[in-house]
KEKE-3310 file (N, C-alpha, C; in steps of 0.2 Angstrom, whole numbers, plus 5000, padded with zeros to 4 digits):
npx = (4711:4721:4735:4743:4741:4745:4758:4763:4761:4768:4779:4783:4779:4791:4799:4797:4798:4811:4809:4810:4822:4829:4828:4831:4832:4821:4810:4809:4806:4794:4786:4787:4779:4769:4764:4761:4749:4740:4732:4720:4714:4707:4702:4701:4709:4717:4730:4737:4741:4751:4760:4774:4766:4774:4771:4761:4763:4766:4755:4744:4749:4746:4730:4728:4721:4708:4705:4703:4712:4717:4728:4729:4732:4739:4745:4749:4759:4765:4758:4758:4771:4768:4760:4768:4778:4772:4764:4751:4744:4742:4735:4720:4723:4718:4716:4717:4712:4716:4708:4696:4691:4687:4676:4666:4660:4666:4672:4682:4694:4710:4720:4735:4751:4763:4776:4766:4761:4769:4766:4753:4740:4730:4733:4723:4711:4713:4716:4704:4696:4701:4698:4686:4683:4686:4683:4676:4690:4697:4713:4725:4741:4754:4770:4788:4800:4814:4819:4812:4825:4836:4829:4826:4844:4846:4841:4844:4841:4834:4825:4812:4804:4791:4787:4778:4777:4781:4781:4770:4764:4758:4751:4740:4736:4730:4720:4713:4709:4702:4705:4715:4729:4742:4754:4769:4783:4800:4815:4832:4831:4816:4800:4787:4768:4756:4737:4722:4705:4692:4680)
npy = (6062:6067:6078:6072:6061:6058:6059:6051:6038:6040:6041:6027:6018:6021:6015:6001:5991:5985:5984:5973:5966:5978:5977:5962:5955:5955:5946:5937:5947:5953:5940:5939:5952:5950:5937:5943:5948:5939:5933:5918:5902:5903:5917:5937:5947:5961:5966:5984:5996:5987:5985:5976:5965:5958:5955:5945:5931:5928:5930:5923:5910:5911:5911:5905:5891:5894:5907:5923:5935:5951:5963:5977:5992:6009:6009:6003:5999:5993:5983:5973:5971:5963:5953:5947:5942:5932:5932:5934:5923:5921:5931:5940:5953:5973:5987:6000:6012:6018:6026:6026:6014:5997:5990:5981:5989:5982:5968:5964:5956:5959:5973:5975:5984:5988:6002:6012:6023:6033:6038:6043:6054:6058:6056:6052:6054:6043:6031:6030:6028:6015:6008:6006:5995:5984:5972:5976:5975:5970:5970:5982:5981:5991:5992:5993:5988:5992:6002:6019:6025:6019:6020:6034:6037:6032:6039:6048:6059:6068:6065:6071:6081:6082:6070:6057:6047:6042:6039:6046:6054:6045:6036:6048:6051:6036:6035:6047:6041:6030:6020:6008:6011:5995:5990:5995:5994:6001:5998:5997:5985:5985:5992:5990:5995:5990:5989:5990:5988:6001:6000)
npz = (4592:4609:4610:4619:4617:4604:4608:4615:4611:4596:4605:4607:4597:4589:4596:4596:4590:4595:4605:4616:4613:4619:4633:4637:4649:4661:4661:4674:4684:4679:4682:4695:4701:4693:4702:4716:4713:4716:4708:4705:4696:4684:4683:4681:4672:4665:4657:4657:4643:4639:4630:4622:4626:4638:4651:4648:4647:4661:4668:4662:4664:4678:4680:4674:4659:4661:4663:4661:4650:4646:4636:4633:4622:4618:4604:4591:4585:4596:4600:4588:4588:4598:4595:4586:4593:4599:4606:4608:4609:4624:4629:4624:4612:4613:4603:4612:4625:4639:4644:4643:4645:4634:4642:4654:4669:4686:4680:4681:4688:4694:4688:4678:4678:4669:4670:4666:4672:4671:4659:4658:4651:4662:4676:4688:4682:4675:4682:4689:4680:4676:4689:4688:4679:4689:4700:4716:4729:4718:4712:4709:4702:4699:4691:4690:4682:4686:4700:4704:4707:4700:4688:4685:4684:4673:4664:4664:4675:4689:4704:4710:4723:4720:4710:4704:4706:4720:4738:4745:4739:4726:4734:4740:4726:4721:4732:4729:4717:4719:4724:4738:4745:4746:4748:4745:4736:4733:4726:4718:4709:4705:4706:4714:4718:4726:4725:4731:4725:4732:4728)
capx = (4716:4723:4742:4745:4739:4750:4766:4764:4763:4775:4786:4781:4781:4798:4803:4790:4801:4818:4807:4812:4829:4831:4826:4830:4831:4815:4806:4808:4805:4788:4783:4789:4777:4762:4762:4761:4743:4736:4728:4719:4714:4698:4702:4700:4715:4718:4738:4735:4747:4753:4765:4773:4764:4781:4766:4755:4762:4765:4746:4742:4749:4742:4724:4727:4716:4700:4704:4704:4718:4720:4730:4726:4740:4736:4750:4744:4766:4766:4752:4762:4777:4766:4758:4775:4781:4767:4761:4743:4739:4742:4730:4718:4724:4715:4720:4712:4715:4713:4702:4692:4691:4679:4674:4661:4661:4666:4670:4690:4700:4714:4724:4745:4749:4770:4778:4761:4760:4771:4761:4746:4737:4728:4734:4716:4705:4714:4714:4697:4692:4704:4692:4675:4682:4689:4677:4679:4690:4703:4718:4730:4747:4759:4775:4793:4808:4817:4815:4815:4831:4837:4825:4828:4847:4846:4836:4850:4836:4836:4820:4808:4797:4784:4790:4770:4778:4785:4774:4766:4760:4756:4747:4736:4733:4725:4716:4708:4704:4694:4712:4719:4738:4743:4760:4775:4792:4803:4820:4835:4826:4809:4795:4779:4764:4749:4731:4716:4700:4687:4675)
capy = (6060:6073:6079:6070:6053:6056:6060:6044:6032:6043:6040:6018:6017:6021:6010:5994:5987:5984:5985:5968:5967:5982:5973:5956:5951:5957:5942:5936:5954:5955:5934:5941:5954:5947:5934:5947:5950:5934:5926:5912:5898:5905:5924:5940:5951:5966:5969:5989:5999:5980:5985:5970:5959:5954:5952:5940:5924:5925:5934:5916:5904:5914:5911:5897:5890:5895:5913:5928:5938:5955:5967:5984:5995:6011:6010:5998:5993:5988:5976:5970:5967:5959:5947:5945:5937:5925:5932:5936:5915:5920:5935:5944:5962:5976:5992:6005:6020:6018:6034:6023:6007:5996:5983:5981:5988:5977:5962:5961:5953:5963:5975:5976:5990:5993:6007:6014:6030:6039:6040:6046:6062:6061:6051:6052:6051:6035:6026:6028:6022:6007:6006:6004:5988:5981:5972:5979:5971:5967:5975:5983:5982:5994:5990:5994:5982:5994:6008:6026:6029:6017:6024:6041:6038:6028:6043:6055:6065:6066:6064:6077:6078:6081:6063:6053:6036:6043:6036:6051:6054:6039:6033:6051:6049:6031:6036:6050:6036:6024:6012:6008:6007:5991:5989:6000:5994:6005:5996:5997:5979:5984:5996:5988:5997:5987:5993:5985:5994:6003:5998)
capz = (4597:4610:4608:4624:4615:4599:4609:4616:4602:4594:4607:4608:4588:4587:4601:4598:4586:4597:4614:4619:4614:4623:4641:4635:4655:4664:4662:4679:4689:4677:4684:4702:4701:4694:4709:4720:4713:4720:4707:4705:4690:4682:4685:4673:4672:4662:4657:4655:4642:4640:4627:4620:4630:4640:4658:4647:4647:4667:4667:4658:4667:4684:4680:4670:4654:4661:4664:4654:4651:4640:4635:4631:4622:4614:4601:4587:4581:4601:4599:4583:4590:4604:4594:4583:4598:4600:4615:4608:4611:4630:4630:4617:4613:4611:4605:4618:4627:4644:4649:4640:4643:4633:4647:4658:4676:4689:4676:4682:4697:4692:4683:4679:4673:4670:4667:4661:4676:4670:4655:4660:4653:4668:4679:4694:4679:4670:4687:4691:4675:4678:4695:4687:4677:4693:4707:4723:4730:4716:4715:4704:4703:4696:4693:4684:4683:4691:4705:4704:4707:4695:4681:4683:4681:4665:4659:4666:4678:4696:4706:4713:4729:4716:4707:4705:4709:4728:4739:4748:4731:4725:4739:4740:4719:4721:4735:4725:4711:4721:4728:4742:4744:4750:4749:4741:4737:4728:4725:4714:4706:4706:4708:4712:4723:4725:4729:4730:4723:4736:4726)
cpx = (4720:4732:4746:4745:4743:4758:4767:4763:4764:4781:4786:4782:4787:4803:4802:4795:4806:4818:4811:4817:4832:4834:4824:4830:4824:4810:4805:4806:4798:4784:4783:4780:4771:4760:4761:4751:4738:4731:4726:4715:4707:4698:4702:4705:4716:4726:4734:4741:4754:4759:4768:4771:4769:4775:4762:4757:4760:4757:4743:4742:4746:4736:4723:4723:4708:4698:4703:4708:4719:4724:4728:4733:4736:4742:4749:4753:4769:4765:4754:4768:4774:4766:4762:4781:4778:4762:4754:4740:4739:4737:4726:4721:4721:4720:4713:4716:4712:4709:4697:4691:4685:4677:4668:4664:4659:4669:4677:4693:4703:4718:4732:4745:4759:4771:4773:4759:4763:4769:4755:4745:4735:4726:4726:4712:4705:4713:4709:4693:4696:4700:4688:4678:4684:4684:4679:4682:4697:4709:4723:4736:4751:4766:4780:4798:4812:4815:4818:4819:4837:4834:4827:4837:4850:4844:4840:4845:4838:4828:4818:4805:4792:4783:4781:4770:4779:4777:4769:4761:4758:4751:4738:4732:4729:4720:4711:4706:4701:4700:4712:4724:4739:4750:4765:4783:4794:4812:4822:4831:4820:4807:4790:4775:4758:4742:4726:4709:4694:4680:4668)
cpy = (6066:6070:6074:6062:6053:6057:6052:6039:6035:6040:6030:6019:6018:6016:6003:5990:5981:5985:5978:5967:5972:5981:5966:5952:5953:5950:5940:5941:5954:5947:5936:5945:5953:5942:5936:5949:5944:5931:5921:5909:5902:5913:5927:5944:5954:5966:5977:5993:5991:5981:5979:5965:5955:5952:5945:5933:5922:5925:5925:5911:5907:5911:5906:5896:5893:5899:5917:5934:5942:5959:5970:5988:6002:6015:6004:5995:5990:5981:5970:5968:5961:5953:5943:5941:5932:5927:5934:5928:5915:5926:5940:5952:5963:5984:5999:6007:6016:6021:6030:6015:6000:5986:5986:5984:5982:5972:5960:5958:5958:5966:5975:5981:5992:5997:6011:6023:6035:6043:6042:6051:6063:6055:6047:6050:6044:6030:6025:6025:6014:6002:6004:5998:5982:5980:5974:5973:5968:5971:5974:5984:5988:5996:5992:5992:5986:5999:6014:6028:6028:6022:6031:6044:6035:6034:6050:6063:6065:6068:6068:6075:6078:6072:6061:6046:6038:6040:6038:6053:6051:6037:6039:6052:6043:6031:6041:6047:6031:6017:6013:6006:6002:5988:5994:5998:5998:6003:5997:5990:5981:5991:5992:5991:5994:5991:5989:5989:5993:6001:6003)
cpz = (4600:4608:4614:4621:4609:4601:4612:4612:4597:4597:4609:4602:4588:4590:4601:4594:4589:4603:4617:4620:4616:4631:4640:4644:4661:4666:4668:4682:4687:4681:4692:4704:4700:4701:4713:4719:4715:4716:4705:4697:4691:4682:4681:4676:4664:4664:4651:4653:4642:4634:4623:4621:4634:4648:4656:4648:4657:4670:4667:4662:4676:4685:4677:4662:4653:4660:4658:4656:4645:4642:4629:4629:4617:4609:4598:4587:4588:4601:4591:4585:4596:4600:4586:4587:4601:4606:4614:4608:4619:4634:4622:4616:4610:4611:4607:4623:4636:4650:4646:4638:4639:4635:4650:4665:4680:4686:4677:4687:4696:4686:4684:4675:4674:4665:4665:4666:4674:4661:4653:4658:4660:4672:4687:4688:4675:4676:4691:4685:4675:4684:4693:4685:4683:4699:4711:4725:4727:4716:4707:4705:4697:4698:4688:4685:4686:4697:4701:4703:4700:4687:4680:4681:4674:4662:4661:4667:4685:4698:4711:4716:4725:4711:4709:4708:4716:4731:4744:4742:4729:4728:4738:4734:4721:4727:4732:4721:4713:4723:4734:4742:4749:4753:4745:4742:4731:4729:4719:4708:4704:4709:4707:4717:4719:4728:4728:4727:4728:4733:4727)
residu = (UNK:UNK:UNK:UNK:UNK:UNK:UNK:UNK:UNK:UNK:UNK:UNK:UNK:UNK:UNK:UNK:UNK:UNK:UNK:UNK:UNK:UNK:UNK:UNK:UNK:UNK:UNK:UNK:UNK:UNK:UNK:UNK:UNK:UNK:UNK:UNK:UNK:UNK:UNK:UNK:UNK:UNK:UNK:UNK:UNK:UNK:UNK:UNK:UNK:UNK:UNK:UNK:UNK:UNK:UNK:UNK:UNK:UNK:UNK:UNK:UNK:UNK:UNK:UNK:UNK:UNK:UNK:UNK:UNK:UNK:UNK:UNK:UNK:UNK:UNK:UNK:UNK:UNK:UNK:UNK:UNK:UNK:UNK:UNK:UNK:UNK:UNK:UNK:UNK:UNK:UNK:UNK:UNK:UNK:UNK:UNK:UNK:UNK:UNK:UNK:UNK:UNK:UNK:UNK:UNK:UNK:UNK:UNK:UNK:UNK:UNK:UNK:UNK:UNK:UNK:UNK:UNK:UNK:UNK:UNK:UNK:UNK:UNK:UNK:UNK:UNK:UNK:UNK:UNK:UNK:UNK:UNK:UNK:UNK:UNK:UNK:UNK:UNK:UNK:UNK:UNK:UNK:UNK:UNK:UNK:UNK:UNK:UNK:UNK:UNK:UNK:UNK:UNK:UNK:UNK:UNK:UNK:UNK:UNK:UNK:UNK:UNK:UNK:UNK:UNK:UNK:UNK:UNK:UNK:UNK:UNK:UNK:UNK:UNK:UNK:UNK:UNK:UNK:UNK:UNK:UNK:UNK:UNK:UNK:UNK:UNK:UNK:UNK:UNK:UNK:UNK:UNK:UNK:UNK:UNK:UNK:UNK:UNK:UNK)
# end
C-alpha cells in the first residue's frame, strides 16, 4: 500500500467511528444530489470512497429493487461503521481502492463520488479508471455538502487559484480523464459538478 493510501485510512479510521454524528444533517444535500444523476429503476451505480454509506439508501431508492448499487471505500472501520448502520441492505460494499477498480468496463450508469477528490493520489489517473466502469454516456457526480468556501473555513484554510475543485480546474482535469463537465455549482450548501463520460 503507497504512503498516500495509509495516510488516508489513517486519517478515516480515526474518524469512521463518530463520522455520522459528526454530520448528523446531510442527509437531504446527499438525496438532493443523487437526483441530479438522473437515474432510473434497474440502474448500476457505483457510490465511490462511499464511506459510511450515508449516498446509499438514496442511491437505492433511485434505481429501485432491480438495480445495482455499491459502494466502494478503501478504509475497512468505514465500511464497518457503514454496515453498522444498516446501510449494507441498500448496497453491497466492497472494500477497494479506486486506481483499481474491480469491475468490468463499461458495466455502470453512474458513479457518486463525495468528498472523495480531494483525496486522490492521483486525481487524472483515479478518474479515468472510474471512466472505463462507466458506459459512455453515464455520468458522475461529485459532490460535498458544502461549497469550497464553506469547507475551507471549517478547516481554517483559505482557498488557492490552484484549489482542484475550482472550476477551471476541475473542468480541465475531467476533461483529461475521459468527462465532460456538465454542470458546476459551487455554493455555501453544496458542491456538486456533474460530467458525463466521453466514453
Amino acid at each position: 500500500m503507497s504512503d498516500d493510501h495509509t495516510h488516508v485510512q489513517a486519517f478515516f479510521t480515526a474518524r469512521a467511528a463518530d463520522w455520522d454524528r459528526r454530520f448528523p444533517d446531510d442527509g437531504p444535500a446527499y438525496a438532493t444530489a443523487v437526483a441530479a444523476l438522473g437515474l432510473r429503476e434497474g440502474g448500476r451505480v457505483l457510490d465511490a470512497g462511499c464511506g459510511t454509506g450515508r449516498a446509499l439508501p438514496a442511491l437505492r431508492a433511485a434505481v429501485g429493487p432491480s438495480g445495482v448499487v455499491l459502494g466502494a471505500d478503501l478504509t475497512p472501520a468505514m465500511l464497518r461503521a457503514a454496515a453498522r448502520a444498516g446501510r449494507d441492505r441498500d448496497g453491497a460494499l466492497l472494500l477497494a481502492d479506486v486506481a483499481v477498480l474491480p469491475l468490468r468496463s463499461a458495466s455502470l450508469d453512474a458513479v457518486f463520488a463525495a468528498g472523495l477528490i480531494a483525496h486522490l493520489p492521483d486525481p487524472a489517473g483515479n478518474l479515468r479508471e472510474i471512466a472505463r466502469v462507466v458506459r459512455p454516456g453515464g455520468v458522475l457526480a461529485l459532490f460535498h455538502p458544502v461549497g469550497r468556501a464553506a469547507l475551507a473555513a471549517r478547516q481554517g484554510r483559505t482557498i488557492t487559484p490552484d484549489d482542484l475543485r475550482a472550476e477551471p480546474n476541475l473542468r480541465s482535469l475531467l476533461t483529461r480523464s475521459g468527462w465532460r463537465m456538465t454542470s458546476y455549482t459551487d455554493e455555501d450548501t453544496r458542491f456538486l459538478a456533474l460530467a458525463v463520460c466521453a466514453g
